[in-house]
BAVEX-565444 format. One record per residue (C-alpha): x negated, y negated, z negated. Coordinates in steps of 0.5 Angstrom, whole numbers, plus 500, padded with zeros to 3 digits. Layout:
<tigus>
XYZ ...
</tigus>
This chain:
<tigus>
658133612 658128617 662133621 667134616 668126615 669126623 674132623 677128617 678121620 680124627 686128624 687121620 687118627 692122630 696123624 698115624 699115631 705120631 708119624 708111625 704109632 706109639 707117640 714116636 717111642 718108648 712103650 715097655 712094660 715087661 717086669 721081673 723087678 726091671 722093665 718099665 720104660 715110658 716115653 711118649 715123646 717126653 710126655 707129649 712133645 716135651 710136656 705138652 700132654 695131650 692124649 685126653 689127659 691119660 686116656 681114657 681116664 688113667 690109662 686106656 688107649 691100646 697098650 698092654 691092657 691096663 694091669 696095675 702094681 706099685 701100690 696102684 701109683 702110690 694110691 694116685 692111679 695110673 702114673 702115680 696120678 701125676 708122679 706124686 711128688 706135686 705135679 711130677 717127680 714122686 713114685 714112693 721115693 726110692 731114689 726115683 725107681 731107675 727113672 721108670 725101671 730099667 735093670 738092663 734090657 740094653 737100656 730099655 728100648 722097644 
</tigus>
C-alpha cells in the first residue's frame, strides 16, 4: 500500500510539473552581462533528459537557489558539466555566449 501511495504521489509530481511547472518554459536567469535563458523543454523533450540527471546532483530542484559564475562552468559544474565541448556545445567558446545570454530582454522569455 505505501508503495502504491508513492508511486501515485510521484506521477502527481511529475505530472504537475509538466503540464503547468518549470518543464513547459524557459527559466531566466537574471545578469548584468545578458539574461541567461535555459529551456526546459529542449533539454527535456528534445534531449530526452531526465530530471535525475541534474537534479539533484548539478542543480537543486527549486530555481533561483543555485548561485554559480562562468568560471564554475568552465570548471565542469553546473551547466558546464554537459557544456564542455564533448557532450554539449563548449561554454569557453565565445562564439557559443549568445546561446545562453540574451542582450534583449524581448528575447529572453519569462
Amino acid at each position: 500500500m505505501r508503495r502504491a501511495l508513492l508511486l501515485f504521489g510521484g506521477i502527481i509530481f511529475l505530472f504537475g510539473c509538466i503540464e503547468g511547472g518549470v518543464l513547459n518554459k524557459d527559466l531566466v536567469y537574471k545578469n548584468k552581462k545578458g539574461n541567461v535563458v535555459f529551456s526546459h523543454v529542449y533539454h527535456v523533450k528534445v534531449k530526452k533528459q531526465h530530471c535525475s540527471y541534474c537534479h539533484p546532483k548539478l542543480f537543486k530542484k527549486k530555481f533561483g537557489i543555485d548561485k554559480f559564475t562562468m568560471q564554475d562552468i568552465w570548471n565542469g559544474k553546473f551547466c558546464g558539466a554537459c557544456h564542455n565541448g564533448s557532450r554539449a556545445f563548449d561554454a569557453r567558446k565565445q562564439e557559443n555566449c549568445s546561446r545562453c545570454h540574451r542582450r534583449n530582454s524581448a528575447e529572453a522569455r519569462e
